[in-house]
C-alpha positions in Angstrom: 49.8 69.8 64.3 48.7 73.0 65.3 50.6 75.5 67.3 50.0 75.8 71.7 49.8 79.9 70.8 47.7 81.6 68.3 50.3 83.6 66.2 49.4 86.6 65.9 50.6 89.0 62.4 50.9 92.2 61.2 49.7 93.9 58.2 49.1 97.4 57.1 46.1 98.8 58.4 45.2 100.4 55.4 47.5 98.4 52.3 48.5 100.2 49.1 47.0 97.5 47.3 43.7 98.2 48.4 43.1 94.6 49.5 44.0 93.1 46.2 46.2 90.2 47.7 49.1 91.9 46.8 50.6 92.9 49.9 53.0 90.5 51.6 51.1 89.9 54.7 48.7 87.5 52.5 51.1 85.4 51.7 51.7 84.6 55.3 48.0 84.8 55.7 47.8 82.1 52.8 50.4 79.7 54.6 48.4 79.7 57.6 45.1 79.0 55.7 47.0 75.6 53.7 48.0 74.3 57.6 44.9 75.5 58.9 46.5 77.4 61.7 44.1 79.8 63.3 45.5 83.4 63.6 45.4 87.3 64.3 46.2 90.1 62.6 47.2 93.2 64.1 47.1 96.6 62.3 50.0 98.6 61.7 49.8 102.4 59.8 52.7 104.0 58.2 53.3 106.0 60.5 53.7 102.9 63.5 55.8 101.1 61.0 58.8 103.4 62.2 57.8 103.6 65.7 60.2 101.5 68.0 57.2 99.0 69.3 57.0 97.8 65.7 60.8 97.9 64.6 61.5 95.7 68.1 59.6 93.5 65.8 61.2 94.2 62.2 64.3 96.3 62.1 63.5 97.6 58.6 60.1 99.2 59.6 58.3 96.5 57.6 55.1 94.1 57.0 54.4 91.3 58.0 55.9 90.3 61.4 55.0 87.4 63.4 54.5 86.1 66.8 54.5 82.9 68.2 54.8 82.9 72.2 58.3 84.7 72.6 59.2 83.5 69.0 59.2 87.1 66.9 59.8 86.7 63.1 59.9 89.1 60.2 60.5 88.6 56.5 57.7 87.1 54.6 60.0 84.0 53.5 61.4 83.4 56.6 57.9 83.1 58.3 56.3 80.8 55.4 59.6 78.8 55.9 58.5 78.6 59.8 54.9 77.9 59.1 55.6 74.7 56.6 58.3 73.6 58.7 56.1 73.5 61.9 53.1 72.1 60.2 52.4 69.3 57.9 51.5 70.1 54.3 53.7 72.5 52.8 56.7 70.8 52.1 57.4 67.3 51.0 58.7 64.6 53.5 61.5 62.8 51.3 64.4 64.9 52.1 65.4 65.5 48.8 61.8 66.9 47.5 61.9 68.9 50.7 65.1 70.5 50.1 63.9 71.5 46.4 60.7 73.2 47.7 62.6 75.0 49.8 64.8 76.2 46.7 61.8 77.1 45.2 61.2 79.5 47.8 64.6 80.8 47.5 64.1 81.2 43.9 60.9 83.0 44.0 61.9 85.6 46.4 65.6 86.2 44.8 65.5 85.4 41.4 61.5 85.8 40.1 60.3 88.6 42.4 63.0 90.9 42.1 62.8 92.2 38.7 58.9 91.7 39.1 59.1 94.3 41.9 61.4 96.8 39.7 58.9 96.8 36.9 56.2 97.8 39.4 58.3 100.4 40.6 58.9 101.6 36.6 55.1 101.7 35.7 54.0 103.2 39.2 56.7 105.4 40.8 58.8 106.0 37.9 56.5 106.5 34.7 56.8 110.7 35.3 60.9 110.5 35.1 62.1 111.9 31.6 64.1 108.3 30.9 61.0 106.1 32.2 59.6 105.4 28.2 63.2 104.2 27.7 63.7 102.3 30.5 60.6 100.6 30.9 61.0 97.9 27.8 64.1 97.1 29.3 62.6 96.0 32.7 60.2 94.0 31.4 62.7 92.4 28.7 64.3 91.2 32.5 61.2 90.0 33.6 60.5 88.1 30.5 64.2 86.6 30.8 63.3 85.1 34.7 59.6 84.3 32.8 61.0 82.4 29.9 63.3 79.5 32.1 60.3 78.4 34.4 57.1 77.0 31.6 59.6 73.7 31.2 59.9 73.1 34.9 56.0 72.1 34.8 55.7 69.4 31.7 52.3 68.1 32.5 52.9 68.6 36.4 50.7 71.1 38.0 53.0 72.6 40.7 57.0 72.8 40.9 57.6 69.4 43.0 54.8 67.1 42.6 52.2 68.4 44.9 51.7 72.2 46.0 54.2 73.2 48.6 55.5 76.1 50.3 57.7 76.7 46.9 54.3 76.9 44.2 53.0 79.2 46.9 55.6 81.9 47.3 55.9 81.4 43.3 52.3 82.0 42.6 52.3 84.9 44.5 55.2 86.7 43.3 53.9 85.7 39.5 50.9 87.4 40.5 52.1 90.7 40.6 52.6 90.5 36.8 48.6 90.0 36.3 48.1 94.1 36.0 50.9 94.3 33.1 49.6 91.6 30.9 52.9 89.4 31.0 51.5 86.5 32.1 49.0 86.4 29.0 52.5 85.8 26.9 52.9 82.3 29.1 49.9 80.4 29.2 51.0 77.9 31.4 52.5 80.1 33.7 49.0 81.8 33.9 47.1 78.9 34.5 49.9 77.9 37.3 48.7 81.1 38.8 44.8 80.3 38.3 45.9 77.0 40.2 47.1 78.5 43.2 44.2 81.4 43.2 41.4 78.5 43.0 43.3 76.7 46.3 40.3 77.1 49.3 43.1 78.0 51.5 44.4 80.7 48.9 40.5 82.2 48.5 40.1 82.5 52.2 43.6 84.6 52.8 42.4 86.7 49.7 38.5 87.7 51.5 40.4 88.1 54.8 42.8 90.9 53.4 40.1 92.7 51.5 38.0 92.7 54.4 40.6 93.6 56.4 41.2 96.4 54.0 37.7 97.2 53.6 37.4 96.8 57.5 35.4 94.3 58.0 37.8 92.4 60.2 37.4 90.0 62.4 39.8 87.4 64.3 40.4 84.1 62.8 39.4 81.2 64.2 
């Protein structure tokens, strides 16, 4: 099933990630892709982010919104969480598998990505502060404690719940953040969880159409 409106989402209009699939707008982006939802993406600089057109959308002056009709939604979770419940093929249809992707989610964005984020904000915005060299092992000892309870969730299994769901792909792309550090070369099989979600078609397409959009060679999706 596909949706009566094309939604339409936002995403920075130049992204500090340089169009390296980083920013959170791919993730919705990737979503779509898996359902095969056609979509637009509208632009939004800095500067519009605190404008009050863009916080009608997001209250926090944030990336990536999305709209749906008169249906607005913000919060990158929230909106995969939309998609996959809207569409088949991100989240299981026994109840009980379905209710554990959906934890998944959960658990990427409040368990896994936060201390993923803070050691990105150690090595990037905080390496100049006089307590940073202290500090830093610290953070990543926190990552690495997050890190070491999820290689027994997979056994031989490829993704979290049987087949990939909305929960491996808010996973995968929180994990990913930890590529530029090297912490994933310390868990093979959470690397090769990672490679897994990278090599999806649907992934690969999100990934071109943020670096183009970044690059500005953008075009509608369709």
């Amino acid at each position: 099933m596909t949706n009566a409106y094309t939604p339409t989402i936002t995403a920075f209009d130049r992204s500090p990630d340089g169009g390296s699939g980083l920013a959170r707008d791919t993730r919705v982006r990737w979503a779509l892709e898996e359902v095969g939802q056609p979509y637009e993406v509208r632009p939004v600089s800095f500067a519009a982010l605190k404008e009050p057109e863009h916080r009608a959308r997001n209250p926090f002056g944030q990336i990536p919104t999305y709209e749906e009709g008169d249906l607005a939604l913000f919060e990158s979770g929230a909106i995969v969480l939309h998609i996959a419940e809207t569409h088949a093929g991100l989240l299981p249809t026994e109840a009980h598998a379905r209710a554990r992707a959906i934890a998944w989610m959960f658990a990427a964005l409040n368990t896994v990505e936060p201390p993923i984020l803070e050691l990105a904000n150690a090595k990037l915005l905080e390496r100049d502060k006089p307590w940073a060299e202290k500090r830093l092992p610290l953070v990543m000892d926190r990552v690495r404690d997050r890190l070491n309870r999820l290689p027994t969730r997979f056994g031989d299994a490829h993704w979290l719940e049987g087949a990939f769901s909305a929960g491996d792909l808010m996973m995968v792309h929180a994990l990913q953040r930890l590529k530029p550090a090297g912490l994933l070369d310390e868990y093979p099989n959470l690397a090769a969880y990672v490679a897994r979600g990278e090599a999806r078609p649907a992934f690969k397409r999100a990934f071109e159409d943020q670096r183009a959009f970044n690059t500005r060679e953008r075009r509608v999706k369709s």
